[in-house]
C-alpha positions in Angstrom: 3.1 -74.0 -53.3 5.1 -77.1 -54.7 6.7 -76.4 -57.9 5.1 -79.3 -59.6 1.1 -78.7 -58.6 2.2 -75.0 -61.0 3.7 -77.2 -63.8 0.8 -79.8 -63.3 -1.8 -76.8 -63.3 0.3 -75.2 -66.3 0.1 -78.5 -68.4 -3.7 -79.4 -67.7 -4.3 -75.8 -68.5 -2.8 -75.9 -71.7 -4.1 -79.3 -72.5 -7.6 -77.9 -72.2 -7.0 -75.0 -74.2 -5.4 -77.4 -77.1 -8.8 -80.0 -77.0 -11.0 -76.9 -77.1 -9.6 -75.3 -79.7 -9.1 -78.6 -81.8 -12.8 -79.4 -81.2 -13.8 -75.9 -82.1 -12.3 -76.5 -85.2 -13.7 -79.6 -86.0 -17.1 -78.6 -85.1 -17.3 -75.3 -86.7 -14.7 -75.4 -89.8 -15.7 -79.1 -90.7 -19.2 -79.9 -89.4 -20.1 -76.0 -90.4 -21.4 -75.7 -86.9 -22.7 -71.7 -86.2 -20.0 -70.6 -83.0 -22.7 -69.4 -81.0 -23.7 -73.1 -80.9 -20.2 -74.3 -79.9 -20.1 -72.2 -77.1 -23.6 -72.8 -75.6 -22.6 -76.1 -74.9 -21.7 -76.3 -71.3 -19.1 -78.9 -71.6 -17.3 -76.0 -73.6 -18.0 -73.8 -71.2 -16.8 -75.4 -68.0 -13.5 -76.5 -69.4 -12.8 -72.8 -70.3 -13.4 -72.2 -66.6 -11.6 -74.8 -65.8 -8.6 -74.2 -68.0 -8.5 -70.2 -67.0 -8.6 -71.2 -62.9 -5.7 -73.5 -63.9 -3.9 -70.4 -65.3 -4.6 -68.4 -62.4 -3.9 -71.1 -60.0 -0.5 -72.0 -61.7 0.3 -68.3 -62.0 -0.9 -67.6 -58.3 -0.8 -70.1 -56.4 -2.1 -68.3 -53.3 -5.3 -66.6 -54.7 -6.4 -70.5 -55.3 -6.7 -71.4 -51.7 -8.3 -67.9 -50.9 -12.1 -67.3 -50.2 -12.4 -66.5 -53.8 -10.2 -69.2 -55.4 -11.9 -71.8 -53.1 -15.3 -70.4 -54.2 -14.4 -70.1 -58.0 -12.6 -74.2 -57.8 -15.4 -75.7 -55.8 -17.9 -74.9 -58.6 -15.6 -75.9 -61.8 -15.0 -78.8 -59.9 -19.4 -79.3 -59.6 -19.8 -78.5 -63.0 -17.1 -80.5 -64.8 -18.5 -83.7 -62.6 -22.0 -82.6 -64.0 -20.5 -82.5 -67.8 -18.6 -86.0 -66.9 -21.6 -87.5 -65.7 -24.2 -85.9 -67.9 -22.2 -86.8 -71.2 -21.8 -90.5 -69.5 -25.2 -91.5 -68.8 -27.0 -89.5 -71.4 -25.1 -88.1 -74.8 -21.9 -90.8 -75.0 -23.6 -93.0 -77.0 -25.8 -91.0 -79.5 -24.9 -91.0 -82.7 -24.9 -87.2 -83.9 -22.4 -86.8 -80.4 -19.8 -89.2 -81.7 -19.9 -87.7 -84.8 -19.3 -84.3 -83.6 -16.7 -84.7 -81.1 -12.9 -85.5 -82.2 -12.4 -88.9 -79.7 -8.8 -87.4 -78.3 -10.6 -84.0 -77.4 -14.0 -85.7 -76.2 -11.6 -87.5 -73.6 -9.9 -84.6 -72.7 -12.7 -82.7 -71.9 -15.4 -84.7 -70.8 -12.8 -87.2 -68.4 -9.4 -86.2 -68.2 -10.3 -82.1 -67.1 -12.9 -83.2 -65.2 -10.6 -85.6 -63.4 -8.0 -82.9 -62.6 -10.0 -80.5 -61.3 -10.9 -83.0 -58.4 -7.9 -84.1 -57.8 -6.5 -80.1 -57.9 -9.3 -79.4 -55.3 -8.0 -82.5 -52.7 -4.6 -81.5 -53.2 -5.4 -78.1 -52.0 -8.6 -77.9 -50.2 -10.7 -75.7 -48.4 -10.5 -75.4 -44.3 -13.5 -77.4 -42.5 -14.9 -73.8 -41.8 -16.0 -74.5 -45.6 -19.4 -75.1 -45.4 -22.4 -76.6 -47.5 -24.7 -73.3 -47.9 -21.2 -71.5 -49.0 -21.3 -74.5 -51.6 -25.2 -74.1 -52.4 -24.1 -70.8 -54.5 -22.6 -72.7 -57.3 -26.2 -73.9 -58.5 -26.8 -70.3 -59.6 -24.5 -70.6 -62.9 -26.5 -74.4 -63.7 -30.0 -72.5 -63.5 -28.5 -69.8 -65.4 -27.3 -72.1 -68.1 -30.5 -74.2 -68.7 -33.0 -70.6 -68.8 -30.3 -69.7 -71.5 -30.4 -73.0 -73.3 -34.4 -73.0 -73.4 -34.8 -69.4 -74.0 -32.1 -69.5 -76.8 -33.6 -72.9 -78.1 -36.6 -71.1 -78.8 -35.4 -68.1 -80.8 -32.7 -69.9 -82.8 -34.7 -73.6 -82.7 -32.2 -75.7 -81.6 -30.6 -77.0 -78.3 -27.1 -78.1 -77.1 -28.4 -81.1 -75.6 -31.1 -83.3 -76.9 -32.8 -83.4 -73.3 -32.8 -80.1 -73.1 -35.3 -79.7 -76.1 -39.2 -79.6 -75.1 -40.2 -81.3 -78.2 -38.0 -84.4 -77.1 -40.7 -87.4 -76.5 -42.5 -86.8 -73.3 -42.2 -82.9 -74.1 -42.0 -80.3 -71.6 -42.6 -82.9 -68.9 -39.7 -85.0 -69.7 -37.8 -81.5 -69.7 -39.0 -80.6 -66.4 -38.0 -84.4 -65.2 -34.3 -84.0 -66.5 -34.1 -80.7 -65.1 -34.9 -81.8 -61.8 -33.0 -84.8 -61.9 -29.9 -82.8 -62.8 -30.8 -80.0 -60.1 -30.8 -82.8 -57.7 -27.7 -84.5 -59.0 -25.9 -80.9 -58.6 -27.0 -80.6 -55.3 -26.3 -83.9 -54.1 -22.4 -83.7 -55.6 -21.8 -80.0 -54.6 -22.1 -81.5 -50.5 -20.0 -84.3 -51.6 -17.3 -82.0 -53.0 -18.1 -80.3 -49.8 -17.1 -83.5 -47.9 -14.5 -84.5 -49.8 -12.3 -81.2 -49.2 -12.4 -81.8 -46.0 -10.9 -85.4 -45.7 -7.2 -84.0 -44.8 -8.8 -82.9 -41.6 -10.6 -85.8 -40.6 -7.7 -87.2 -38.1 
């Protein structure tokens, strides 16, 4: 493994760690946020993953372009491009976001992580024996997350994500359409994530 993809991994790592921590701070020292809430978001979540496959990858280089490495990389990579996209289309611009995010963190985690982790995953991709329904496993931690959000929305009355509240306008049908839209979304970039690993062995 070339010496600087362990630095690189090492410093992204690191970086991640700093923005969650200084967000966590913000969030829950200044804005008084409750910690369970700051880590049900899912942006939080997948840049933990992301900063502790970084660790591992920069600390064993080898385990990362294993079965399980490719596996555990291919879905941080999905669900960092779901939290870049997501945040993008649907939460950047709200008010009671930009308030709660600090802006160097919010770009650390929601463009520059998610940024790495792709460009991590071409630098060291899987083998074209890699295939699709391997990939379809990583939706299972997405389904997992939204019964979580809903179910814990509905003990403790509030939600991580304004479209993931059923008392949103439209209700539970406008929940059900942003579910499906982001179950589609996931599906569609875990085969291109699938494609794009591949493109070394395309000639």
């Amino acid at each position: 493994m070339r010496p600087w993809l362990r630095f690189c991994r090492l410093f992204f790592a690191l970086l991640c760690i700093a923005a969650i921590a200084a967000q966590g701070w913000f969030a829950v020292v200044q804005k008084q946020m409750p910690c369970g809430h700051f880590f049900s978001f899912f942006t939080i979540q997948s840049n933990l993953m992301a900063a502790v496959l970084l660790l591992i990858g920069a600390a064993r280089p080898a385990w990362s372009v294993s079965s399980a490495g490719l596996l555990s990389r291919g879905a941080v990579v999905l669900y960092l491009m779901i939290t870049g996209v997501i945040y993008a289309l649907l939460l950047s611009s709200l008010p009671e976001v930009k308030e709660l995010m600090l802006p160097w963190a919010d770009r650390v985690l929601h463009e520059v992580i998610p940024l790495v982790m792709l460009a991590d995953w071409l630098i060291a991709p899987p083998s074209p024996r890699f295939t699709f329904r391997q990939a379809l496993g990583w939706l299972v931690y997405p389904f997992i997350y939204m019964t979580y959000s809903l179910v814990r929305g509905a003990l403790v009355h509030w939600y991580p994500y304004p479209f993931l509240n059923p008392s949103q306008p439209g209700g539970t049908l406008a929940l059900a359409a942003y579910c499906a839209g982001i179950s589609l979304l996931a599906m569609l970039f875990s085969w291109g994530i699938v494609r794009a690993g591949r493109w070394r062995y395309r000639y």
